[in-house]
VOBA-1610 file (N, C-alpha, C; in pm, whole numbers, padded with zeros to 5 digits, always signed):
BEGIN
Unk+00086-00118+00000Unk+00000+00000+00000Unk+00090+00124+00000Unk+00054+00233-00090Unk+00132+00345-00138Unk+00135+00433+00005Unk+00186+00509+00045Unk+00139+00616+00143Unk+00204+00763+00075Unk+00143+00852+00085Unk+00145+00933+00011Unk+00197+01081+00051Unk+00298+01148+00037Unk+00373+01280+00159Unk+00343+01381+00064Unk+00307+01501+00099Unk+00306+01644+00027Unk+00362+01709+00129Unk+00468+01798+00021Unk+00561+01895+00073Unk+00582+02026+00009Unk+00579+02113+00043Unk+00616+02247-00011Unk+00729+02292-00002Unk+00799+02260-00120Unk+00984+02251-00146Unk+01020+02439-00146Unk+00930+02529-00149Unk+01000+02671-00217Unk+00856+02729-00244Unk+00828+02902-00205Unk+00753+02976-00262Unk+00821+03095-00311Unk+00772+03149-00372Unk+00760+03283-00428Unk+00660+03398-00358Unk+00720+03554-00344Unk+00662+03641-00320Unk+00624+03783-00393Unk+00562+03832-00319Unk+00555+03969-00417Unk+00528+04040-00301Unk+00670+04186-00238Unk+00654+04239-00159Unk+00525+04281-00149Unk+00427+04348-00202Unk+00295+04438-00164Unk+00195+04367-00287Unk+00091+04376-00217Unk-00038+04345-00340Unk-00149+04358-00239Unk-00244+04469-00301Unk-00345+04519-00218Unk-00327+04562-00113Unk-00239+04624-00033Unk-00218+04648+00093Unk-00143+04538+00129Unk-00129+04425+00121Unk-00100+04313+00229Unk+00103+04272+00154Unk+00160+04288+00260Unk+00309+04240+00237Unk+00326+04092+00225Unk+00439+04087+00122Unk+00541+03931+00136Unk+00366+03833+00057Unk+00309+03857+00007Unk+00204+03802-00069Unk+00273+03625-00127Unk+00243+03575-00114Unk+00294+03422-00168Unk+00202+03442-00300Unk+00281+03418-00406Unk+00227+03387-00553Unk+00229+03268-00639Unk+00365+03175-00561Unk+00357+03091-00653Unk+00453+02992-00491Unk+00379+02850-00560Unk+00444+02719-00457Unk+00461+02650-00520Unk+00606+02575-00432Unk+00631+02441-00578Unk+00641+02342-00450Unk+00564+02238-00477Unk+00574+02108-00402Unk+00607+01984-00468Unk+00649+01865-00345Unk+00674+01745-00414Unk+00537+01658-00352Unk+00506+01573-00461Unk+00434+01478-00399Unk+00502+01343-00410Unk+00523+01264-00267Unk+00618+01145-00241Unk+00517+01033-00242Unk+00555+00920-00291Unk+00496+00766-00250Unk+00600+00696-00223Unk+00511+00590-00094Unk+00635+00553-00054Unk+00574+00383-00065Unk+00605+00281-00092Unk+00531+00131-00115Unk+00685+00056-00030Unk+00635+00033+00079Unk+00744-00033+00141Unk+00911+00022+00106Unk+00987-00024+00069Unk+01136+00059+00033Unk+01076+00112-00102Unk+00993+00110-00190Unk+00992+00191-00352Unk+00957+00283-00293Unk+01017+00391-00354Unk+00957+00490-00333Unk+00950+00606-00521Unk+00891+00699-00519Unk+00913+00771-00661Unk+00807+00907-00603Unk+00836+01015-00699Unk+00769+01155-00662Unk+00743+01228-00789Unk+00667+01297-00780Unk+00658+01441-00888Unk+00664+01530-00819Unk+00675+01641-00906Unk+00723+01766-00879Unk+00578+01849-00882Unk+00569+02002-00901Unk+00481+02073-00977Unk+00543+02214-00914Unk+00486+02289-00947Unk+00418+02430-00911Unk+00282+02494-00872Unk+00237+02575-00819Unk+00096+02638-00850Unk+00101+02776-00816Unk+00055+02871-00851Unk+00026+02995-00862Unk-00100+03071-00823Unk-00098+03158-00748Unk-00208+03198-00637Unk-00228+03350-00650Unk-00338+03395-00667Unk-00382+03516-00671Unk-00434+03538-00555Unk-00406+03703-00500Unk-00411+03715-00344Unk-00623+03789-00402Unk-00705+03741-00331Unk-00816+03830-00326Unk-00841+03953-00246Unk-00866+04037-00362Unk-00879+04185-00258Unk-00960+04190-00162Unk-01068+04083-00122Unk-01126+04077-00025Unk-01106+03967+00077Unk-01009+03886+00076Unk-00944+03814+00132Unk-00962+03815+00305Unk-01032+03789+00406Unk-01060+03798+00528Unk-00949+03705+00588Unk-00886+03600+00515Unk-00828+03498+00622Unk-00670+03508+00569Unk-00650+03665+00526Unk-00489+03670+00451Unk-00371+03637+00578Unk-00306+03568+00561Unk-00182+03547+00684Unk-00090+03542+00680Unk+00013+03625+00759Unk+00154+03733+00670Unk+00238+03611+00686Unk+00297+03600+00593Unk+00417+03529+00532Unk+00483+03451+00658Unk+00520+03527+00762Unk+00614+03458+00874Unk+00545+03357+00946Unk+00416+03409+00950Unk+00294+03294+01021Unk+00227+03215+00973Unk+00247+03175+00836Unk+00209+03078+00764Unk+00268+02950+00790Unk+00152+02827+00769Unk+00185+02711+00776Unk+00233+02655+00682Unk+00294+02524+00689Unk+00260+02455+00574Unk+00168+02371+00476Unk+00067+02299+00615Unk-00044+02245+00612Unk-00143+02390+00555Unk-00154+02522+00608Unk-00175+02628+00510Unk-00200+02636+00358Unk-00051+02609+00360Unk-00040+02643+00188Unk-00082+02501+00156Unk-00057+02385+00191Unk-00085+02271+00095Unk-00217+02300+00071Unk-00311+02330+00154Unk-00475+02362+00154Unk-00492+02434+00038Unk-00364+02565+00021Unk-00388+02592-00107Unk-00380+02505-00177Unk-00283+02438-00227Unk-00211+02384-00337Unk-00347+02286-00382Unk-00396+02214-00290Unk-00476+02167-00316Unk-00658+02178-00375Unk-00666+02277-00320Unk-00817+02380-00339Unk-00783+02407-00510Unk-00630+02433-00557Unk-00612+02505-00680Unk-00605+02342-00778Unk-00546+02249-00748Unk-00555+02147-00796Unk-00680+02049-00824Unk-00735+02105-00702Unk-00891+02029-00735Unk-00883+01904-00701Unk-00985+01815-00681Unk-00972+01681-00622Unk-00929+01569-00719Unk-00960+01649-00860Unk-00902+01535-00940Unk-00731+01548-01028Unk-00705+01660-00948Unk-00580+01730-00995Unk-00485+01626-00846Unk-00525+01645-00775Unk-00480+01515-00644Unk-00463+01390-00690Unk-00565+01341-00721Unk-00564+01185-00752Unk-00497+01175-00877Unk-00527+01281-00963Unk-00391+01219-01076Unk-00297+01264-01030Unk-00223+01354-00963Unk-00077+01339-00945Unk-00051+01217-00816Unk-00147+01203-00743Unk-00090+01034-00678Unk-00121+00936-00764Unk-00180+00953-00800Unk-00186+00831-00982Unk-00078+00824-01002Unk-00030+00907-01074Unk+00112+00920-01189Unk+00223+00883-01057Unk+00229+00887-00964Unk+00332+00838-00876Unk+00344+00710-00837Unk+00219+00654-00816Unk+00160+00548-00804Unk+00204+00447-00939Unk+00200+00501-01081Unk+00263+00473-01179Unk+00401+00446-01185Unk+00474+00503-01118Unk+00600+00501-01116Unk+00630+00417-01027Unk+00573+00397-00871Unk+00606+00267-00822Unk+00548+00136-00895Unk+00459+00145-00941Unk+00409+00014-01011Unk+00516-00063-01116Unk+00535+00051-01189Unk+00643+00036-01263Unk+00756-00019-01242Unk+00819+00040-01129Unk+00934-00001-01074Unk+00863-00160-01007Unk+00834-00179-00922Unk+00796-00319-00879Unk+00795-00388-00957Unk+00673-00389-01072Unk+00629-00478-01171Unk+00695-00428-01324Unk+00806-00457-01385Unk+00806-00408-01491Unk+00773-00417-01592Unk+00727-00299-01686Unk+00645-00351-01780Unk+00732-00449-01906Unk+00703-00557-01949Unk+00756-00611-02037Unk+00734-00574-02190Unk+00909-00540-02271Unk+00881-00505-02347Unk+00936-00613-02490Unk+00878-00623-02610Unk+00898-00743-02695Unk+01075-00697-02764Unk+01091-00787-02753Unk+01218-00812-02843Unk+01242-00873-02900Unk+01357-00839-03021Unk+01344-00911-03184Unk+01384-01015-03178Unk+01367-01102-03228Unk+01394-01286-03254Unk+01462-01328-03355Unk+01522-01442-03366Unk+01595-01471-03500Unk+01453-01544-03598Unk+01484-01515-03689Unk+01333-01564-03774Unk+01363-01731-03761Unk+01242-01753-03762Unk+01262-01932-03706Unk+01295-01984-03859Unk+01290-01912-03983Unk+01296-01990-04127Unk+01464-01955-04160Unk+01508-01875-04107Unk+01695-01843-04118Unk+01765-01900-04088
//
């Protein structure tokens, strides 16, 4: 069974936007699977527009991480989730089970 880690490797800022400082615009996370010792990951980015009416804005130093993944995830959508643990999930499968590929033969009439 896969178990599955999200991490937020690096953001991006933009001193001022709307009043509010150190604005986070852009996050790049890894998503990890781990299947007993296999393990394999993807990468991504996502990009975040601050709302000018924003009630729950929270300055840069006091931000979580569990925070931003909430972003990362809200922007990915639920099926933007399951395919990137898909496609990881792919890659351990892969590695465990490999896919077999055909190779050329001597012609049996030569």
């Amino acid at each position: 069974m896969t178990t599955f880690t999200w991490t937020v490797t690096a953001m991006s800022t933009l001193p001022e936007v709307e009043g509010k400082t150190e604005v986070v615009v852009l996050a790049q996370w890894l998503c990890a699977g781990a299947d007993g010792e296999t393990t394999a990951d993807i990468g991504g980015n996502t990009q975040f527009t601050l709302s000018p009416d924003a009630p729950d804005y929270t300055p840069y130093a006091d931000l979580t991480e569990s925070q931003v993944l909430g972003w990362i995830f809200e922007a990915l959508g639920e099926n933007g989730v399951s395919n990137t643990e898909a496609c990881v999930q792919g890659q351990i499968t892969s590695i465990l089970n490999p896919p077999v590929s055909p190779s050329n033969q001597p012609l049996p009439w030569a």
